[in-house]
C-alpha positions in Angstrom: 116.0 75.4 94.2 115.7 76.6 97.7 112.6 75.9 99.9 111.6 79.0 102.1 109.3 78.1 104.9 106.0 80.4 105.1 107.0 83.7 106.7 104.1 82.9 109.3 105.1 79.8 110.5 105.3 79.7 114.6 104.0 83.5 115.3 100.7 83.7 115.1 100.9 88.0 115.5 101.7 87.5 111.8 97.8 87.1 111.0 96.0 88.6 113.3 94.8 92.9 112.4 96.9 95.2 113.2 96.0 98.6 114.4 97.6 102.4 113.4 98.3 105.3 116.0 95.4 106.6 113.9 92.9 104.0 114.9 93.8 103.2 118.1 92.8 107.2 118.6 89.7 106.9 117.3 88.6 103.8 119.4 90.6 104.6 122.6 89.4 108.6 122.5 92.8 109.2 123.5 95.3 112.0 121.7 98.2 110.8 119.2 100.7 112.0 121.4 99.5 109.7 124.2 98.6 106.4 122.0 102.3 106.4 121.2 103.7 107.3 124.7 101.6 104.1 125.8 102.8 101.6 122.6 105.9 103.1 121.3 107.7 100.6 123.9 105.7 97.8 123.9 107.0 94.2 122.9 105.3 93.5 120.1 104.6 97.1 118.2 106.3 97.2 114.9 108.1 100.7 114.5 108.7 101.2 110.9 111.1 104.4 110.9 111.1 107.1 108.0 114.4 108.6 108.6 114.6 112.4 106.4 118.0 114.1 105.8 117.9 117.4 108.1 114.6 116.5 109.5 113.0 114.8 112.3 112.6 110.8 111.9 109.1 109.6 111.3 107.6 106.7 113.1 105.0 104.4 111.4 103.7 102.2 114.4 101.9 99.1 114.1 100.3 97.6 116.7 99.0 94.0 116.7 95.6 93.3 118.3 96.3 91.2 120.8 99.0 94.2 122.2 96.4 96.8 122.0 94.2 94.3 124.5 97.2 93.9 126.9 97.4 97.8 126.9 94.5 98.7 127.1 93.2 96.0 130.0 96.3 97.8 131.4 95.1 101.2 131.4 91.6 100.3 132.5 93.1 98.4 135.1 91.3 95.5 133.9 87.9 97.2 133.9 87.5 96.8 130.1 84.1 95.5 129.0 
């Protein structure tokens, strides 16, 4: 039988919370529109895409702690307490 190494092994982003659009929003006081403008780029942000036939595509984003930090120290220009 096959041995399959744990699916964490070497990336430690695998543990750690992850954040929705949805909570970032409520934390950040910022709108949806502009959570996802910020992240929807970001190296790191897992994009889970809900494609539907003749409609727009959804996009479930999922955005690991230690991204939210770097984005946020960005936006505050390091002024985060």
């Amino acid at each position: 039988m096959e041995q399959h190494k744990p699916l964490n092994s070497g990336n430690p982003r695998f543990q750690e919370p992850h954040y929705t659009v949805r909570e970032l929003v409520t934390m950040w006081r910022l709108s949806d529109k502009t959570i996802r403008r910020l992240l929807q780029s970001e190296l790191g942000v897992i994009a889970i895409q809900h494609p539907k036939p003749h409609k727009r595509i959804y996009r479930s984003l999922r955005i690991p702690e230690s991204v939210a930090n770097r984005v946020y120290r960005r936006i505050t220009n390091g002024c985060a307490a």
